[in-house]
N, C-alpha and C positions, 0 to 999 in steps of 0.2 A: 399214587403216581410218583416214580420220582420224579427229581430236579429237572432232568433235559429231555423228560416226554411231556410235561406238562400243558392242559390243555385249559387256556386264559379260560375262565371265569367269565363272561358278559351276559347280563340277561337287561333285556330293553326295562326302559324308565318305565314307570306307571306315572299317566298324571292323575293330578289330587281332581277328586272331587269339589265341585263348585261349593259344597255345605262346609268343606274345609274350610273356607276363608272366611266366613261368617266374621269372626271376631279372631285381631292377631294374633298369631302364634304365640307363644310365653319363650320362646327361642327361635328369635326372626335371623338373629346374627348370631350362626354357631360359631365359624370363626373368634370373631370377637367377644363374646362371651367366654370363652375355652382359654383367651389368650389371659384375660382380667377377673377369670372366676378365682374366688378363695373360697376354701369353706369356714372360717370365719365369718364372711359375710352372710352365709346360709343360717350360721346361727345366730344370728344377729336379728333374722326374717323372725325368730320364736322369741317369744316370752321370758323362758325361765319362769321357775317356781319363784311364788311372791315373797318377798323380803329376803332376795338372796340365796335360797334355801335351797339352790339345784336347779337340776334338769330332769323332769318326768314325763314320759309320753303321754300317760293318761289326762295331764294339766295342757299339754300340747294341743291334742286331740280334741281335748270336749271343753273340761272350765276354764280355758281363754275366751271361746266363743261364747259358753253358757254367762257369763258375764260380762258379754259387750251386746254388741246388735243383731247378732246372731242367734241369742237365746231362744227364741221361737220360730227359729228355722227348721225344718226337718232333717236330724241326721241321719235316723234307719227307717228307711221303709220295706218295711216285713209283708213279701206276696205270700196270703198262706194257699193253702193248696186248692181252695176253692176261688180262686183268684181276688178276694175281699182283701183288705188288707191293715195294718194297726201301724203306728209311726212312733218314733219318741222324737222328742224335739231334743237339741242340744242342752237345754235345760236340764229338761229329764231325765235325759242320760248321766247327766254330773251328779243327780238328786242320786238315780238307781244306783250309779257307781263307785258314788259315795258308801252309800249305804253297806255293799258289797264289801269294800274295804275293812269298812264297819263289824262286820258279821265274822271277818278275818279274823281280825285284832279279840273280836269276844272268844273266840277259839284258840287265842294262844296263838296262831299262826303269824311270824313277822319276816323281817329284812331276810330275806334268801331265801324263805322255805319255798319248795316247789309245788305248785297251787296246776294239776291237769285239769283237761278237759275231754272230754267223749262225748261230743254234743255234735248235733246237726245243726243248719242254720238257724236255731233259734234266737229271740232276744236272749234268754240265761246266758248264750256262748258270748256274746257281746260284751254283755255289765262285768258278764266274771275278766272276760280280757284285761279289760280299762281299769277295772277294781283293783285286781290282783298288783299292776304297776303302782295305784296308789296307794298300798301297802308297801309297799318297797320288797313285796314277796314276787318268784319269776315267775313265770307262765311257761305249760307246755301243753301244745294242742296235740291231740290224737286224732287221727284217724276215725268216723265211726265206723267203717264199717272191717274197722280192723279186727280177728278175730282172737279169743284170750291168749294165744300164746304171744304174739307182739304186745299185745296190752301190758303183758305181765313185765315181757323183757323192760320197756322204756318206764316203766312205774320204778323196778326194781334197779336200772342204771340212772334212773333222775332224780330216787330216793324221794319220790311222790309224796308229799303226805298229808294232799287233798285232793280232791275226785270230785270234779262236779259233772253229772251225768245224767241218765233218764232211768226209769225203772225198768225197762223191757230189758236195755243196754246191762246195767248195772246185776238183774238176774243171769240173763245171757252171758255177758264175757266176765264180770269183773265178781260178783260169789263166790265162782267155782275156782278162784286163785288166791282168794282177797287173804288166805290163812298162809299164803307164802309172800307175802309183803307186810313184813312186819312195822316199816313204816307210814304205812298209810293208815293215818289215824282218822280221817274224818273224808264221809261220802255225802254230797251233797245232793242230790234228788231235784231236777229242776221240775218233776212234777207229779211231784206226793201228791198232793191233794187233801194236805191233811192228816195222811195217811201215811207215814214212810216205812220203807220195808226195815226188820229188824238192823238195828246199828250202822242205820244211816239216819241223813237230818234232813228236813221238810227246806229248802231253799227259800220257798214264797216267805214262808213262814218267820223264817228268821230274816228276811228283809224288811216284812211289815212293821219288827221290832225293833231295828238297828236303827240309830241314830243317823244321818244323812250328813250332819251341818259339820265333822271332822273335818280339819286342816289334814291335806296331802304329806303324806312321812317324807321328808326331804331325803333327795334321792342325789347321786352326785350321777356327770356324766358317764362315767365308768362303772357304775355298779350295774349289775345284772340283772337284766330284764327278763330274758327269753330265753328259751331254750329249743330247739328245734332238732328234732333227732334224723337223720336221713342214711340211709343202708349203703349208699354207693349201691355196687353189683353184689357184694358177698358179705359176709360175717356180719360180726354186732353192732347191731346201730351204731352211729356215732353222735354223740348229743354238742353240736354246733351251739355253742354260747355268745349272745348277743348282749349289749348293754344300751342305756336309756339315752347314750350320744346316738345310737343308731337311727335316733328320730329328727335329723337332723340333714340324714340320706335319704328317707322316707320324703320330708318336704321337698327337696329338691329335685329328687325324681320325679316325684308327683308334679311337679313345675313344669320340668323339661320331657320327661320321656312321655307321660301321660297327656299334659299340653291341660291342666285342669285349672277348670276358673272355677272364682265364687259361686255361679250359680248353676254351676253341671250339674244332670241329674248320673250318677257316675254306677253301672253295674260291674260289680266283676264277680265269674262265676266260677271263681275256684273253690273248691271247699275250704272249709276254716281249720281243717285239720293239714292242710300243707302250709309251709311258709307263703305263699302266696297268698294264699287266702286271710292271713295274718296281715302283712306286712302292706299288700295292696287291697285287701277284703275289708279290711280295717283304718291300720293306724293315716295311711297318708290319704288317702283323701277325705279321714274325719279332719287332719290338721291341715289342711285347704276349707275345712269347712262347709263343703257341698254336702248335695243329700245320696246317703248310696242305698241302693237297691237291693233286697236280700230276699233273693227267691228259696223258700223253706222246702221247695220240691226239686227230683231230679231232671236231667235234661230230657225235656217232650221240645220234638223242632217247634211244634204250631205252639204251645204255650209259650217256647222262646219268642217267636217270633209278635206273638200278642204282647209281651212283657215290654221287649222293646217301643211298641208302638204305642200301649196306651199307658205307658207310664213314662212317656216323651225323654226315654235316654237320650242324654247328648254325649258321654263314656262310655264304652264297650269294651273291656280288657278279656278278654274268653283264651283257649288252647284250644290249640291244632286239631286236637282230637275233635273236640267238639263244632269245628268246623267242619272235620272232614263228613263228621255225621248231619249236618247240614248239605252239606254239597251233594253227598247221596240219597238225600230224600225228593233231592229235584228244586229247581231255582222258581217252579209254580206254587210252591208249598209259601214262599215269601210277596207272594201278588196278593193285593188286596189289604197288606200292612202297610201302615202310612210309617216311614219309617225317615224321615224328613228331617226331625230335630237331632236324628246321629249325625256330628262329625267330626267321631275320632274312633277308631277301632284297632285297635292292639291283641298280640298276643302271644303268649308264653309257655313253657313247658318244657315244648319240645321244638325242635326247628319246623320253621315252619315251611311247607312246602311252597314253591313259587307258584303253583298253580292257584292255592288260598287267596294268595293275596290277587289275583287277575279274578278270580270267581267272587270277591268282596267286590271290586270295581265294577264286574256285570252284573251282581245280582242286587247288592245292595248298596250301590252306589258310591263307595267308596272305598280304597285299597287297604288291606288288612297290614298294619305297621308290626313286624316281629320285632322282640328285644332280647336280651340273653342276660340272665345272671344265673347263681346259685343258690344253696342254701347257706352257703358259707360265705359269698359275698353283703349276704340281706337286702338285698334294694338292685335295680337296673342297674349296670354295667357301660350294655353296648344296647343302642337302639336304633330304630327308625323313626324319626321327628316330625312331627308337624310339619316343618317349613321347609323340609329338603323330597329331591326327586325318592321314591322306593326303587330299591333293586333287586326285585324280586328272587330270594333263595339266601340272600343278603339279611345278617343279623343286626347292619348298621353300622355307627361309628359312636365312639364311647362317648358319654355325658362331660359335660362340664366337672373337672376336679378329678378327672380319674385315667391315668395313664397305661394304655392296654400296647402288650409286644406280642409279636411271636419268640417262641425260644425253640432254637436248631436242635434236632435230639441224633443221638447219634447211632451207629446200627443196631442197637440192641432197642433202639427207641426209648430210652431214658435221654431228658432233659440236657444239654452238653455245655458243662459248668465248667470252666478254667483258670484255676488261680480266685476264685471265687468270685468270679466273676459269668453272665450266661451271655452264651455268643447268641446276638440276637440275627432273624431273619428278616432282611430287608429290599429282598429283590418283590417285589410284587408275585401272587398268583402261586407263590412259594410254601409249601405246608408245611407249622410249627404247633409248638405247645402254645397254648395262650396262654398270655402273663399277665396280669393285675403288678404295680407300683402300691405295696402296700402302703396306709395311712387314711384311707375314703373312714367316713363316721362308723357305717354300717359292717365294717370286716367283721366277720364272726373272733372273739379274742381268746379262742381255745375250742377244742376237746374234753368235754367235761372228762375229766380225771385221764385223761391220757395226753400227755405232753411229749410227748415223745409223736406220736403222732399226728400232732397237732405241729410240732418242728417242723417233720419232712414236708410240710405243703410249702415250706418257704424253701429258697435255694437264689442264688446270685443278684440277691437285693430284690426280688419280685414272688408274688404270690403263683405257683403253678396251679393252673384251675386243674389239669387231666385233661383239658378238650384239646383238639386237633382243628386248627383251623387254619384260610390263607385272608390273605388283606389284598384289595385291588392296588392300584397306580392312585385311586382315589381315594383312600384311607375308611372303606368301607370292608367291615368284616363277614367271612364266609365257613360258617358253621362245616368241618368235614364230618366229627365223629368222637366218639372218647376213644381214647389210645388203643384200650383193649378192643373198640368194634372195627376198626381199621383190618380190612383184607388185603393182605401182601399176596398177589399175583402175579410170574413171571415178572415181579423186578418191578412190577406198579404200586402203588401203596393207593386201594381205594376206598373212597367213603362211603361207607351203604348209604346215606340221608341223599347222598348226589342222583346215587341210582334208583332210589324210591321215589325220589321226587320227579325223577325225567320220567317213569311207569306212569305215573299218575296223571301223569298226562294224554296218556293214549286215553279213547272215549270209551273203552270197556271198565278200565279199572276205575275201583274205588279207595282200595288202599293197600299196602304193599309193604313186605319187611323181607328186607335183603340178609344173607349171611355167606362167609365163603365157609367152603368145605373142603377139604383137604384131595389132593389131587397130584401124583407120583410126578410129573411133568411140569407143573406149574407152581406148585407148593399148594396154593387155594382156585380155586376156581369161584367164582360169583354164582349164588345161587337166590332165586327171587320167588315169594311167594307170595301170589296175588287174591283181593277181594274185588270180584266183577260189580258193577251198577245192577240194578234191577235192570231186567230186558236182555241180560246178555247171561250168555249160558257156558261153561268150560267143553273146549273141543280141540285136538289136533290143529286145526286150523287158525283159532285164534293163538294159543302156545305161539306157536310157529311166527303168528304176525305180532304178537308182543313184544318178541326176542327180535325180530328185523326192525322195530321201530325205533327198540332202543339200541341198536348198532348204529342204525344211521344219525342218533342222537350225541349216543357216546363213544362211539369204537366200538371196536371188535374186543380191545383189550381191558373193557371197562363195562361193558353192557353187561347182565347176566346171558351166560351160557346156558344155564336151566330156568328151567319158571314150574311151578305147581301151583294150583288154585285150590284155592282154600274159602271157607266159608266164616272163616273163626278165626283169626289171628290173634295169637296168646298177646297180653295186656298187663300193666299193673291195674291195681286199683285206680290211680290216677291217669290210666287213659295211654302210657305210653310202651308201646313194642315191646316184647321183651326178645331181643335177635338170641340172648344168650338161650333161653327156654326155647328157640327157635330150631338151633343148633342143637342141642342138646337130643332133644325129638328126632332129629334128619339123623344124628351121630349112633340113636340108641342108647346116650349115655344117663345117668340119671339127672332126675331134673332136678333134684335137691327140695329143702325148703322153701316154698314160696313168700313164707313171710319175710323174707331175707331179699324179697326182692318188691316189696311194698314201694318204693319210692327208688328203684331203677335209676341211676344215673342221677346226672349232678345236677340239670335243669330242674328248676322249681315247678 
């Protein structure tokens, strides 16, 4: 939409849940905390390495607590897929972690080398994470169920030149390339069995041998921990480089955006091959010290919904996706789960539709909180808090220590810099680029080996994310879209997330991915392709009353003109739309490499 058709942004408050109040928020005074936060002070909440010697996630994470009162706490609790389940206590985690580090060092592997993974929720993914930082060697997660040609790309741009993986994994994707990665000298087998396939190494095996009791390799704030590779829409991954001050954003988010005490029992179910699953799967709620959840199986609603109840979450961080697929199995599928000890439920990804968060409050008693960042931020951003109203469709208002704008782009829709300086937007309800105020712990500090591209994300003293969003009169932010998914019609600039989200409200659909298409009169026209609920069937009729629901929602100038039903809407791996592969199909055009779209868009 432009400037002077614009149509205010309001969606009614959600109230919290009564489970909410249980015990006070960790950010009762946003205000006031926002006005007196440093991040100084944040790193002052951690440790440091003993005798001066740094700042390491791993010592953050596990041997702070494994060496105080916490030591016999539970850190991981591993569901396996018979629902039985195995735990390591923060002890044992610093014993196995150690060890792991240990196993490194007998390999020659040190300071910087890049230490992957191809692992599903196992404990192996865990020890090697934590390990790996107590080497002072990076880490980089993959994907499992990525197939060999992405495997090979990010092996061969992150100069891999460790693999710790499974034997089905390791015959299937990583053999049949392992002779065009010259750097990858050692394959680690989380489970030989005694047994390892030719010119790899039995992982149990060299743990049972490794020394445990090594001092942590002094690590400085700045050195390099992580490496997370994310595709955007198109071309060669890009390997986003994080270091071990990032753990520092990690605590503090986990504070504020997540709302986590000492004794949460905290699940988040992103896989450990996205930064998410990293950053919130992992490191911040092991350095709060709670116990997390690690279901070793994929999403079944009734076993989610068993997990939550008999292993008494009181954290739930999930994505959109995986709600939506809750929402469509029906709200009787969650009767009969005591689900009492949750109260806090978060979630990420993708924006999340306003409807989520009103279907959290009916179904499971309390409002689902979105929050926004990237892979290139590393840690929450913008959230929805604990102690403040939800505005459902609303991504929130930024964390304590981190300064978010819009930035005004100009016809061409590039960013509008003057004198090097960006003219910001500050009318309310106004769509801009979002801006990060670079300096937060967690800013990714490069492009592995491309600086140049790693430059352009900055321009007039601020970080441009690529997202399109507005800000209310209340300083609550509203996801529209990434630049490129934005549909220019007759002279409106529209969000498909806006017009997905109002769809998904009518009682037929289930889920919905909008794209414009090209159109002699209008430039784009809005076109929507719907997923019915069970019970409802694609007819003339409904078309017709899906398309008047959303006129009288959104306009005439902003509603989809078409609608088709669909049974199958194209996806990444990680669950999110792909409008581009959308389009592409409606246009006849090709649809290119899929691997190139494994992790779609900037959302984590």
């Amino acid at each position: 939409m432009t400037a002077g058709t614009e149509r205010p942004i309001r969606r009614p408050v959600i109230p919290k849940g009564p489970a909410t109040y249980r015990m006070p928020p960790n950010l009762a005074d946003y205000e006031g905390v926002r006005k007196s936060f440093r991040w100084d002070e944040a790193r002052r909440a951690l440790s440091g390495l003993p005798g001066s010697r740094g700042l390491n996630i791993a010592y953050e994470a596990v041997d702070r607590h494994a060496a105080g009162s916490r030591a016999g706490r539970e850190a991981l609790r591993f569901i396996r897929a018979d629902g039985s389940t195995r735990s390591l206590s923060y002890a044992e985690l610093a014993l196995q972690t150690g060890r792991f580090a240990a196993v490194l060092r007998d390999l020659g592997v040190g300071r910087g080398d890049r230490v992957f993974s191809l692992l599903g929720r196992s404990p192996e993914l865990y020890v090697a994470v934590l390990g790996t930082f107590k080497n002072a060697s990076v880490f980089c997660p993959l994907f499992s169920a990525f197939g060999p040609e992405p495997v090979r790309q990010r092996l061969h741009l992150g100069a891999g030149r460790v693999l710790v993986t499974t034997r089905a994994l390791y015959r299937k994707k990583v053999a049949p390339i392992r002779d065009t990665l010259p750097d990858l000298r050692f394959i680690l087998l989380a489970d030989a069995d005694g047994n390892p396939e030719p010119d790899t190494l039995d992982l149990a095996a060299l743990l049972a041998q490794a020394p445990p009791d090594q001092d942590i390799v002094a690590t400085q704030p700045e050195d390099m921990a992580l490496l997370h590779f994310t595709s955007g829409t198109t071309g060669t991954p890009k390997g986003a480089t994080h270091v071990h001050e990032a753990v520092v954003a990690h605590y503090a988010t986990g504070l504020y955006a997540l709302d986590l005490h000492p004794e949460d029992i905290y699940w988040c179910t992103a896989d450990p091959g996205w930064v998410t699953g990293t950053s919130y799967g992992i490191i911040a709620p092991l350095v709060h010290g709670v116990t997390v959840v690690v279901d070793e199986e994929e999403l079944d609603v009734d076993r989610w919904y068993r997990i939550l109840a008999e292993q008494h979450v009181t954290i739930w961080y999930t994505a959109p996706t995986a709600l939506r697929m809750l929402m469509k199995a029906g709200a009787e599928r969650a009767a009969g789960h005591d689900l009492s000890a949750l109260r806090f439920i978060a979630s990420v990804g993708e924006p999340l539709n306003p409807e989520a968060v009103v279907w959290g409050q009916d179904v499971l008693g309390l409002p689902v909180h979105d929050n926004w960042w990237q892979t290139e931020t590393g840690g929450i951003m913008i959230a929805n808090f604990a102690s403040m109203p939800i505005r459902p469709g609303s991504m929130g208002r930024p964390l304590p220590g981190i300064e978010a704008a819009l930035v005004a782009r100009d016809g061409q829709g590039k960013p509008l810099i003057e004198n090097g300086a960006a003219t910001l937007v500050t009318e309310p309800d106004v769509m801009g680029e979002l801006a990060l105020r670079p300096g937060w712990p967690s800013m990714f500090r490069g492009y592995l080996n491309e600086e140049e591209r790693y430059r352009r994300c900055f321009a007039g003293g601020w970080y441009l994310t690529g997202d399109l969003a507005k800000r209310d009169d209340d300083g609550y932010f509203w996801f529209v879209g990434r630049g490129d998914d934005v549909i220019k019609s007759s002279g409106h600039l529209i969000g498909p997330f806006e017009v997905e989200s109002c769809l998904m409200e009518h009682r037929s659909v289930a889920e919905a991915g909008v794209i414009g298409i090209p159109d002699p009169v209008a430039g784009e026209v809005v076109k929507a392709f719907v997923e019915l609920r069970p019970g409802h069937e694609p007819s003339e009729e409904l078309r017709l009353e899906i398309i008047g629901f959303a006129r009288k929602r959104l306009g005439a100038a902003i509603a989809p003109r078409l609608v088709d039903f669909t049974t199958n809407l194209p996806k990444t791996r990680s669950g999110k739309i792909l409008r581009r592969l959308l389009k592409a199909r409606e246009l006849g055009l090709p649809e290119g490499d899929l691997s190139t779209l494994e992790q779609a868009g900037p959302r984590p």
